[in-house]
C-alpha positions in Angstrom: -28.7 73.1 75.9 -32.1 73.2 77.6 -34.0 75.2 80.8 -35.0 73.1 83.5 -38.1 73.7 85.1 -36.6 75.0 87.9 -35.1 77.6 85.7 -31.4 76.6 85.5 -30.2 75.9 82.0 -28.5 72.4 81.7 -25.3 71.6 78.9 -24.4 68.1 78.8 -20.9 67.3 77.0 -19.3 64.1 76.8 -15.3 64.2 78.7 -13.1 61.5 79.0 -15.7 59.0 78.5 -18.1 60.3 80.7 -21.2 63.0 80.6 -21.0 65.9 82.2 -23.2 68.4 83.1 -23.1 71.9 83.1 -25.7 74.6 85.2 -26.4 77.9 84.6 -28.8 80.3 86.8 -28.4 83.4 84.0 -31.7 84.5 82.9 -31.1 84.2 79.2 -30.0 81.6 77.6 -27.2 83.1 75.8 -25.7 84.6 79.2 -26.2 80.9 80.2 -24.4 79.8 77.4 -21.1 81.9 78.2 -21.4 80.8 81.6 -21.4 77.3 80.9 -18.7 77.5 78.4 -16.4 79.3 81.0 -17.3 76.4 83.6 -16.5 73.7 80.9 -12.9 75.7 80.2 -12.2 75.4 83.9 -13.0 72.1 84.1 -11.3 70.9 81.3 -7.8 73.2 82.7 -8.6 71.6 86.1 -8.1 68.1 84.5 -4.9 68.7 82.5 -3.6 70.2 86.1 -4.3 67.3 87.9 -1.6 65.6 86.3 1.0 62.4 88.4 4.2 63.8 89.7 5.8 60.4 87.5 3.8 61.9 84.4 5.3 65.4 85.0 8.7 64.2 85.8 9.0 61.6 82.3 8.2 64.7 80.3 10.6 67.0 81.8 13.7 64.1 81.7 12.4 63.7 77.7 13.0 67.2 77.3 16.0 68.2 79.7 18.0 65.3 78.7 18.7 66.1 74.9 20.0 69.1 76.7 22.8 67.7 78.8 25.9 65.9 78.9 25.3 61.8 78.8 27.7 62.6 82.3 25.7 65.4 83.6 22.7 63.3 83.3 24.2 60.5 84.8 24.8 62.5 88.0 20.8 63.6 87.9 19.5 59.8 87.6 19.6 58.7 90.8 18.5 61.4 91.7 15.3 61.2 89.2 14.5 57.8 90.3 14.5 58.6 93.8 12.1 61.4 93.6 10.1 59.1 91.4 9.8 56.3 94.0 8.8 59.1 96.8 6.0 60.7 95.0 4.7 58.2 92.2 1.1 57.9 92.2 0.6 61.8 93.9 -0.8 64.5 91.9 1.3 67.1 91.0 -0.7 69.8 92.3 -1.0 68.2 96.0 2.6 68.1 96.4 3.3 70.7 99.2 6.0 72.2 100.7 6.1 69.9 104.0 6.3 67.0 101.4 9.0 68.1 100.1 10.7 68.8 103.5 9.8 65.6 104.5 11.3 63.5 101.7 14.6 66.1 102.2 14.6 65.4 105.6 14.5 61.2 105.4 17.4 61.7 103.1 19.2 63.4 105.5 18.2 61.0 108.3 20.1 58.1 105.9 23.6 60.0 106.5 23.5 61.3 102.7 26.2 64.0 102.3 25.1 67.2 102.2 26.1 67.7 98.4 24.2 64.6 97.8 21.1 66.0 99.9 21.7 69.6 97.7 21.4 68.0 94.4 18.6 65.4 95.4 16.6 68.9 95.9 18.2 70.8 93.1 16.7 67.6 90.8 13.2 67.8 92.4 13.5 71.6 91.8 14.1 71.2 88.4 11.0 69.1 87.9 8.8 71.2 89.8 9.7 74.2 87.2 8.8 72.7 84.6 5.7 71.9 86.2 4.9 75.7 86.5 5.9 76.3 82.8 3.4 73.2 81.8 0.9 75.5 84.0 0.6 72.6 86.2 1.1 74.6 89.6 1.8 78.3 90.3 4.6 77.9 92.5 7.4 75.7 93.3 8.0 74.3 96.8 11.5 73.4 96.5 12.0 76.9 96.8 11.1 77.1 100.1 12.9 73.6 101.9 15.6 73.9 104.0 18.1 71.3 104.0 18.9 70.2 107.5 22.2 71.3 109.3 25.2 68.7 110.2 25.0 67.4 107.2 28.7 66.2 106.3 30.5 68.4 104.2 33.2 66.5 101.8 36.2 69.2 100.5 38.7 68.0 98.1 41.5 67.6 100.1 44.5 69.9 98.5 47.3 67.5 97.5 50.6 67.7 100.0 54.0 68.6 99.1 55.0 65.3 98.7 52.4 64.2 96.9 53.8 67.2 94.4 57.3 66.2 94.3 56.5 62.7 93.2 54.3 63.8 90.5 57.8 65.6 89.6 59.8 62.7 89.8 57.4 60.8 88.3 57.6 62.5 85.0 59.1 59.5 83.3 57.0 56.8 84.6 54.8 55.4 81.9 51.2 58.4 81.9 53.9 60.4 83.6 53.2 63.4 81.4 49.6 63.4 81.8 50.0 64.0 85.5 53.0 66.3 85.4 50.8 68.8 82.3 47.8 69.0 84.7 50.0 70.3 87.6 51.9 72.6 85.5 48.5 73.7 83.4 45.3 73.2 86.1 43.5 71.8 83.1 40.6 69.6 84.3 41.0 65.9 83.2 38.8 66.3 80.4 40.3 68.7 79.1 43.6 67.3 78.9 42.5 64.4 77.4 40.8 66.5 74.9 44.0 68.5 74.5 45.1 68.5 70.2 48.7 69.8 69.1 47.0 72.5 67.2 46.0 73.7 70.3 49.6 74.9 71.6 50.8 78.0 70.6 54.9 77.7 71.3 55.5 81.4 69.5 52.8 82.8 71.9 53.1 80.5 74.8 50.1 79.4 75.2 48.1 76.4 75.4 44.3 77.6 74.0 41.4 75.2 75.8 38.5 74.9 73.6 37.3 72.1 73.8 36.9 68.5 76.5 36.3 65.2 76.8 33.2 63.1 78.3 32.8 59.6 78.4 29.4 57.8 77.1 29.7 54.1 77.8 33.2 54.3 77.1 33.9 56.3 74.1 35.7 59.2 74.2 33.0 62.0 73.0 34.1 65.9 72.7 32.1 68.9 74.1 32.0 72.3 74.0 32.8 74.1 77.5 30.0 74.6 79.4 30.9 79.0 79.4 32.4 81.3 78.4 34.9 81.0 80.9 35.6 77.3 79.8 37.1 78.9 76.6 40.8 80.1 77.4 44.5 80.4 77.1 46.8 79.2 79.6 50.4 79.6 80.2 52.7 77.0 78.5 55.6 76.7 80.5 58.7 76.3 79.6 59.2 72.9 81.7 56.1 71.8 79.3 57.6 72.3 75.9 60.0 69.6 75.6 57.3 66.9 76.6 55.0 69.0 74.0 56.8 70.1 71.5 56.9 66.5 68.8 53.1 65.0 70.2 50.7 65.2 67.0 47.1 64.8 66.9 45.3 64.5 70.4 48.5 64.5 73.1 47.1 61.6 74.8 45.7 59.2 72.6 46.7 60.4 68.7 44.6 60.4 66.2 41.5 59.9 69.0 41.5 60.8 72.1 41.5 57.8 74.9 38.7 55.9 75.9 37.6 56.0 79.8 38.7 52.0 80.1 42.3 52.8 78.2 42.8 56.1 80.5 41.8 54.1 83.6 44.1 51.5 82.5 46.8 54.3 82.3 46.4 56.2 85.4 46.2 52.7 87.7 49.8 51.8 86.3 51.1 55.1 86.5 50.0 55.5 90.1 51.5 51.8 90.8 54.9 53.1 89.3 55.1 56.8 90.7 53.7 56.2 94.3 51.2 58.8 93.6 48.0 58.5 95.2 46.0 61.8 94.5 43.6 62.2 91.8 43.4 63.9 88.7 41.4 67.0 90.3 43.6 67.4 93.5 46.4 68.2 90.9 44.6 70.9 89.7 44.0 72.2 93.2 48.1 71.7 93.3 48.0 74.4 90.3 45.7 76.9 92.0 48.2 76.2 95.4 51.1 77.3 92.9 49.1 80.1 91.6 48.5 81.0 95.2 51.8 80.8 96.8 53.5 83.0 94.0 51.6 85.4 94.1 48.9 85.2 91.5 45.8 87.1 92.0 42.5 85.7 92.4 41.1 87.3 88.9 44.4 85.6 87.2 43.7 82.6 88.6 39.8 82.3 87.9 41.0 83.0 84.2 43.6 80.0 84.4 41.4 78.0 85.9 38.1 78.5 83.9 36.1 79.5 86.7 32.3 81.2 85.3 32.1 82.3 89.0 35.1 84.7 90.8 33.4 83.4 93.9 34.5 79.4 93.2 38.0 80.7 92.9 38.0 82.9 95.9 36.7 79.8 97.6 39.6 77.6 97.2 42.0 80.3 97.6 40.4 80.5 101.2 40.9 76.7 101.2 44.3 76.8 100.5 45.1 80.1 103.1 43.1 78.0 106.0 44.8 74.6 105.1 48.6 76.4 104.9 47.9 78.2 108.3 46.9 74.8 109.9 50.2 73.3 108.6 52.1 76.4 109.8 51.0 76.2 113.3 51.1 72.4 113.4 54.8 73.0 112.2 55.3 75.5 114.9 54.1 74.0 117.4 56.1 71.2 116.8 59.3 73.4 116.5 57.9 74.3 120.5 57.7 70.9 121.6 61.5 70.3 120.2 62.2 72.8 122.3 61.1 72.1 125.7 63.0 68.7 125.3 66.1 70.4 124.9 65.7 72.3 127.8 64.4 70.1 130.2 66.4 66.9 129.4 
């Protein structure tokens, strides 16, 4: 370090490649010094923060996907590459908020569903966290996008009555079983699949979920539930035991449980044979209707079901209400029209 002659002191350090240098207008040089060294800190932090959005985002999917499911992260790739493609080449630090709500925005503009449009943020989001933990920005603009209204809204449709009674009937078509235990249980499909004989308890009666199945480019892989909720005892039946009651090893599949091509394969020929044409899921909605329309309260049924939040059970018990009062009146009202035939004939 040296004094110019106009008295500024002068570092020169080598960054990157390059000299740069440093200036100082303390009168001594070892206030200079400290000076310097605090400009070359902020200089150096400035660099490391002026990082690519692409360079942010490959660390955080190198980190966040030994985390997830091989599913989970399959639902967040598209995601991923789409943000990727919108903001490559920016840095990090200059994305802003109206960025953001722009990029929402032209998703919404492409008639995305609004879950679609949800998660495509929720992904960014994500990123952008990770961003403030790698003290790459302070805050996160995600947090403060709106995504725009009219978006289409897809509910799982709740499976109709007859839809029901030919799951019943269909008992003894060929995957019969598999369909007829997730009515009579609500178990989601993976956990069906991932359903052992050790886990029914016929003295207690009660099938004990602990564990489920994901697929990873076609094999059948196990997993833990993702809470604590996940982890529970539901009510075996007595309609269920004689189906139950001489399966060993995994109930569908044996000694392993069944790949996603052999399960497939199943369902498509069961649904051929049984007329049914509802999936897996709506037959779990065709539990919580059952739950629903004997009775069972909410807090029951979130237990059942496996529901972390009392609010996601509440929510399709309001489903169910809305969608029965809609078939009521469309019942009644066609009870009135039968009526005013008969009287003016």
């Amino acid at each position: 370090m040296k004094q110019r002659a106009d008295g500024r002191w002068l570092k020169v350090k080598r960054i990157n490649g390059k000299n740069i240098c440093f200036y100082s207008k303390a009168k001594t040089e070892k206030a200079a010094l400290r000076d310097i060294e605090r400009q070359m800190l902020e200089f150096t932090e400035n660099l490391t923060r002026n990082k690519k959005f692409e360079e942010i985002a490959e660390a955080w999917k190198e980190e966040h996907q030994e985390n997830v499911s091989f599913k989970t992260w399959q639902g967040y790739s598209a995601h991923y590459n789409r943000a990727i493609a919108e903001f490559y080449g920016h840095n990090i630090n200059d994305i802003a908020i109206p960025d953001v709500q722009n990029y929402i925005n032209s998703l919404a503009k492409k008639k995305y569903a609004f879950k679609t449009v949800k998660s495509a943020l929720n992904v960014l989001s994500l990123i952008f966290d990770f961003a403030i933990i790698e003290k790459q920005i302070s805050i996160n603009p995600c947090k403060y996008v709106k995504i725009p209204q009219g978006l289409e809204r897809k509910e799982r449709e709740l499976p109709k009555e007859d839809e029901i009674q030919k799951v019943i009937n269909g008992l003894n078509c060929h995957f019969g079983e598999f369909a007829y235990l997730l009515l009579h249980t609500g178990l989601r499909r993976g956990e069906a699949l991932a359903l052992h004989s050790d886990n029914i308890d016929y003295e207690n009666k009660v099938i004990n979920v602990k564990q489920s199945v994901y697929f990873k480019h076609n094999k059948a892989e196990l997993k833990e539930p993702k809470t604590q909720a996940g982890y529970r005892q539901v009510f075996l039946l007595d309609c269920l035991i004689p189906i139950l009651k001489n399966k060993k090893g995994y109930i569908f599949g044996g000694e392993q449980p069944l790949s996603e091509q052999a399960f497939r394969w199943h369902w498509k020929r069961y649904s051929k044979e049984s007329g049914v044409t509802i999936t897996p899921h709506q037959l779990r909605h065709g539990y919580a209707t059952v739950l629903y329309e004997n009775g069972i309260s909410q807090k029951t049924a979130q237990k059942l079901l496996g529901h972390s939040s009392y609010q996601t059970t509440a929510d399709i018990y309001t489903h169910i209400s809305q969608s029965k009062m809609q078939s009521d009146f469309e019942k009644l009202n066609n009870w009135s029209k039968e009526g005013q035939k008969t009287e003016n004939p």
